[in-house]
C-alpha positions in Angstrom: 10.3 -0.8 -23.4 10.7 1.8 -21.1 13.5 2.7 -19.1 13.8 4.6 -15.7 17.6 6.1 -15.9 18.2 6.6 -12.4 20.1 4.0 -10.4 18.1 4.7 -6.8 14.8 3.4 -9.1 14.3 0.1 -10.9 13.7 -0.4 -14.6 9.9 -1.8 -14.8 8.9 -4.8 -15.0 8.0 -6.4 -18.6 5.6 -8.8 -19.4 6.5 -10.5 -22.9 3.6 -8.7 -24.7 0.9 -10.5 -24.3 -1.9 -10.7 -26.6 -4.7 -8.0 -25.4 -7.0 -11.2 -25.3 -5.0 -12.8 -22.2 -4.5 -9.8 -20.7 -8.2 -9.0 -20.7 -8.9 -12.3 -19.6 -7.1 -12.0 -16.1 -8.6 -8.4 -15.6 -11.7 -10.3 -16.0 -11.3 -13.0 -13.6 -10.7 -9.5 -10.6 -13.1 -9.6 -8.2 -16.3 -7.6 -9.1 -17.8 -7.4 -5.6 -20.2 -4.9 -4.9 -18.6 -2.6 -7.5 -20.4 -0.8 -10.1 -18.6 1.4 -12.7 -20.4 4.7 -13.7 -22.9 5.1 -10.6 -23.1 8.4 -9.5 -21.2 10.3 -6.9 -20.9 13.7 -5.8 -18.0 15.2 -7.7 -17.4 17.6 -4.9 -16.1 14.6 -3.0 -13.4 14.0 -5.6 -10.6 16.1 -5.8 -9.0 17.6 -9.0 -5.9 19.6 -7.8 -6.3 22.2 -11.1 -8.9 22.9 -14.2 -6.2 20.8 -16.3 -5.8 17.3 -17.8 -4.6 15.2 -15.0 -1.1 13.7 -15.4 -1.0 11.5 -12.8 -3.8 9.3 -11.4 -3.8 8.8 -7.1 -5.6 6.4 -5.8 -5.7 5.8 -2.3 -8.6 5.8 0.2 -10.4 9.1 0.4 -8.5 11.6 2.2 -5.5 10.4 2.3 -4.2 11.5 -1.2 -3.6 15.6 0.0 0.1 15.2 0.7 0.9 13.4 -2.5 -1.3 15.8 -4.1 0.4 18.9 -2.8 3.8 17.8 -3.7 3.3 17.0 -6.8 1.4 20.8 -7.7 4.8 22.0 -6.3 6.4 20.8 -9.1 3.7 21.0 -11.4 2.2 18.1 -12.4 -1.6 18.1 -11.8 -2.9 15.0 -10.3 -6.7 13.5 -9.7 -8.0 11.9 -6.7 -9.8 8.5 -7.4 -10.2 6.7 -4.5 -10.2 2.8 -5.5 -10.6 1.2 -2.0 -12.0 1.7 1.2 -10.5 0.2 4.7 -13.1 -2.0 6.8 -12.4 -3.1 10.1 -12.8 -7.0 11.3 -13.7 -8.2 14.2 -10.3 -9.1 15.6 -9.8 -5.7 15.8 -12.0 -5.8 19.0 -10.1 -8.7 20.1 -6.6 -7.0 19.7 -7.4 -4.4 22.3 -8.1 -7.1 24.8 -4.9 -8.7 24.3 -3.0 -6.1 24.4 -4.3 -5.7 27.8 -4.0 -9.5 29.2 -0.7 -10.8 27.4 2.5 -9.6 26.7 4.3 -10.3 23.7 8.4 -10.0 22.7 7.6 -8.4 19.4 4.7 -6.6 18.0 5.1 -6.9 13.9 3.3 -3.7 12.3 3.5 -4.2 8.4 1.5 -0.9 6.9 0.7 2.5 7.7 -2.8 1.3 8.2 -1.8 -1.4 10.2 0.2 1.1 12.5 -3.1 3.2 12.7 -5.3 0.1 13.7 -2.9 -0.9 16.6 -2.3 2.5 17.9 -5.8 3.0 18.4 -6.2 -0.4 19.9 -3.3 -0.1 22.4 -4.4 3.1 23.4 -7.8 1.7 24.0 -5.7 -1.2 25.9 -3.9 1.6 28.3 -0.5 2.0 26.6 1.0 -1.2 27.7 4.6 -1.1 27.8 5.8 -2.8 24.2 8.8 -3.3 21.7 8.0 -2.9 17.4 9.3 -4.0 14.2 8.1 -2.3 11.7 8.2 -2.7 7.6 8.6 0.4 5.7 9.5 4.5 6.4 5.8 4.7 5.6 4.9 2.6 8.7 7.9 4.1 10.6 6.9 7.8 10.4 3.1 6.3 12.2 4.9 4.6 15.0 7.5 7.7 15.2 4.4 10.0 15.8 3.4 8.1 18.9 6.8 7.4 20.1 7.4 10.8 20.7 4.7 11.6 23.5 5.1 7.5 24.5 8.5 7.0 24.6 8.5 4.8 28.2 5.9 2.6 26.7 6.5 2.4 22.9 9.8 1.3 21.6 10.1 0.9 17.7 13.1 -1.1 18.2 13.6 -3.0 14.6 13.3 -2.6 11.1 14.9 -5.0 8.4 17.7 -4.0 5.8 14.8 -4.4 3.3 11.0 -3.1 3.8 9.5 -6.4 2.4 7.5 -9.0 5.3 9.7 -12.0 4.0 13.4 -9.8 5.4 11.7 -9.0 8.6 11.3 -12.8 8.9 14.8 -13.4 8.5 16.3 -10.9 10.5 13.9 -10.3 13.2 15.8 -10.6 16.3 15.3 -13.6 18.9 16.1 -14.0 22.4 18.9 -16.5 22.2 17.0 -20.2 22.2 14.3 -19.1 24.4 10.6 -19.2 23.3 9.9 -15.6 21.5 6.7 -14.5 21.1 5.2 -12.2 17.9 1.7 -10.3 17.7 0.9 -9.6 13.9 -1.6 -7.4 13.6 -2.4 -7.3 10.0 -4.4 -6.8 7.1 -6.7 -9.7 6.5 -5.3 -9.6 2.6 -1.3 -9.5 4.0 0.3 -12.5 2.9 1.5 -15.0 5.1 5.2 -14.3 4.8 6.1 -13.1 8.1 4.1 -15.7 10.4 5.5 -18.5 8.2 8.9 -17.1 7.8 9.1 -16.5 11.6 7.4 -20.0 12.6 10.2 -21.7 10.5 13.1 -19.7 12.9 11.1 -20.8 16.2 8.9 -17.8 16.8 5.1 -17.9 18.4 3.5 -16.1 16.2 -0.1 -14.9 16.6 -1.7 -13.4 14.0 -4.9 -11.2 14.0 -7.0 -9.6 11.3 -7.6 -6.2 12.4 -8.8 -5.3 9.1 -9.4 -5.4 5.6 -9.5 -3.8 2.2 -12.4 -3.7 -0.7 -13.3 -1.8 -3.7 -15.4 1.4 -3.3 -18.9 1.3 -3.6 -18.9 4.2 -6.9 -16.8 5.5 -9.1 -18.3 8.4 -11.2 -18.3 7.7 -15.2 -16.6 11.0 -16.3 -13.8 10.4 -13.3 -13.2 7.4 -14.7 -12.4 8.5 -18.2 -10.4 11.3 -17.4 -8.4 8.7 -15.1 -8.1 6.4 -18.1 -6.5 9.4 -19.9 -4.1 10.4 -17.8 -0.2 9.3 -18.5 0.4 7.7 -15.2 -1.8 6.2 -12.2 -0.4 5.7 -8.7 -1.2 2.7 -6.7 -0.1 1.8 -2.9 -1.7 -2.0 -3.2 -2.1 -4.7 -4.9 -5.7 -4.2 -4.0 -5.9 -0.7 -5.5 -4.6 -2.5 -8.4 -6.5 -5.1 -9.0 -9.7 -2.6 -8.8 -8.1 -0.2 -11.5 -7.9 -3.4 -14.4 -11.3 -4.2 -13.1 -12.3 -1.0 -14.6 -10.9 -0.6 -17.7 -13.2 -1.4 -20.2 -12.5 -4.7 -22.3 -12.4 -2.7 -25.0 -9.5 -0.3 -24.5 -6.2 -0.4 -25.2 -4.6 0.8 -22.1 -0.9 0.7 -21.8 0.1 3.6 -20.2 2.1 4.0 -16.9 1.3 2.4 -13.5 4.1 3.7 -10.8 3.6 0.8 -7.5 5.1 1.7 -4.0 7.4 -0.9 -4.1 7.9 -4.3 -5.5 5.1 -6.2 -4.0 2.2 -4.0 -6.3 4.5 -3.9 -9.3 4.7 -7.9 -9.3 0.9 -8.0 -8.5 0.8 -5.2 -11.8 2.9 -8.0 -13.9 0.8 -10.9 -12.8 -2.3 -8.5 -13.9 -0.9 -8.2 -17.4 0.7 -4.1 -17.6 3.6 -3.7 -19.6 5.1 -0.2 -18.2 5.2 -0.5 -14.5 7.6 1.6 -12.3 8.3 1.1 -8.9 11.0 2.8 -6.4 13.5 -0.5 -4.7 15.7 1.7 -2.1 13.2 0.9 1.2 13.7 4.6 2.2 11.0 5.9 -0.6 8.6 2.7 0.5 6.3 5.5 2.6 3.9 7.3 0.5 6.0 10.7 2.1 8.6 9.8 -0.1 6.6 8.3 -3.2 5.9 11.6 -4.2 9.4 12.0 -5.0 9.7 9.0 -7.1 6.4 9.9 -9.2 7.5 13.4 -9.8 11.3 12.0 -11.5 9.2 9.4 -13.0 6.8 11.6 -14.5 9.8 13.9 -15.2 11.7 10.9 -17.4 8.5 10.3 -19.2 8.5 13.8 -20.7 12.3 13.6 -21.6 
């Protein structure tokens, strides 16, 4: 079993060995929709940050990998970009611009750094109306703290909870004494339903919207894919990205190598899925991908000792 010797970083989480039958079997039963393994791509499209073996796998959606990529050249580990998922818009997303324009809400919940990114554009869209936000995560933070700096009489990121998971925020989301207080969620049609629940139970009006969603890209290249499969550790920021990478290894390979999660919600999804060396940061402050880079470079680091 491995063990990550640092106290700011969790030991992964185990899986009692299962047999490479059961495990195969729930990679099986991922969704397969509209993916296809080994179509062709352009490779110039896919980034490899150097001519050698890649030791760590990224995974994010296209173009939004170069930070992570850069920071971990800077301490020398060489990394390959392959995109598992792509971000597609729903058609709430029209319907959160209008109201943002005709209702005003006590709290605006903002879960994900794609999240952030949806709602900015729609309140801009809306006019800036004036509006208080809890956020989840230093990742989601640092989105909102962007546009607080040239909003700051409109946008007020006002809360976020002692612990950057949805079902804290429920908890300790302030209220306005016993008076009605009213949420927007703007979320991911694949977020759980933690937060509205959570916040239902303590009195809250919550309305949710599905801004957006998440499915597997349409190609992966062949050769990509295998020099993926060989690398020592691959990075994933969902459980979505996740459930696409089991997807694609083969039902034939033995692959036990390392899968370093954001934070505790992929590495659960990553047991559930059957892997046997997961890693995952648990201090909230290394929840944004900004500081993830950190994590995978000690990780990687540990590995080699």
């Amino acid at each position: 079993m491995s063990k990550l010797s640092l106290s700011s970083f969790s030991p992964p989480l185990t899986t009692s060995s299962p047999s490479s039958s059961s495990t195969t079997q729930r990679r099986r039963s991922c969704s397969r929709r509209s993916f296809r393994v080994g179509a062709c791509v352009s490779l110039s499209s896919v980034t490899i940050s150097c001519s050698k073996e890649p030791k760590v796998v990224v995974t994010r959606e296209r173009g939004k990998n170069g930070k992570l990529i850069n920071a971990l050249a800077r301490h020398g580990i060489d990394s390959l970009e392959l995109p598992l998922i792509q971000h597609m818009h729903l058609p709430d997303l029209d319907r959160l611009t209008s109201v943002l324009s005709e209702a005003t809400f006590d709290w605006i919940i903002i879960t994900s750094p794609e999240a952030g990114k949806v709602f900015l554009d729609a309140w801009k869209a809306a006019g800036t109306p004036s509006v208080r936000v809890g956020v989840v995560g230093s990742g989601t933070a640092s989105i909102i703290e962007e546009a607080v700096q040239s909003s700051k009489q409109y946008l007020d990121m006002a809360f976020a909870p002692s612990k950057a998971t949805g079902k804290v925020l429920a908890l300790e989301l302030p209220k306005n004494g016993n008076d009605k207080c009213t949420v927007l969620y703007p979320a991911s049609a694949k977020a759980s339903t933690d937060i509205e629940e959570g916040l239902s139970e303590r009195g809250f009006e919550v309305t949710r919207l599905n801004t957006y969603t998440t499915e597997p890209v349409d190609h992966v290249d062949q050769y990509l894919l295998e020099l993926a499969l060989s690398a020592p550790v691959v990075a994933v920021a969902s459980p979505s990205a996740l459930r696409v990478w089991a997807n694609l290894i083969p039902a034939s390979r033995q692959w036990d190598n390392a899968v370093a999660c954001i934070g505790e919600t992929t590495a659960s999804a990553a047991k559930r899925l059957g892997f046997r060396s997961i890693y995952y940061p648990t201090s909230p402050g290394l929840e944004g991908w900004c500081g993830f880079w950190y994590f995978l470079t000690l990780m990687y680091l540990h590995m080699l000792g």
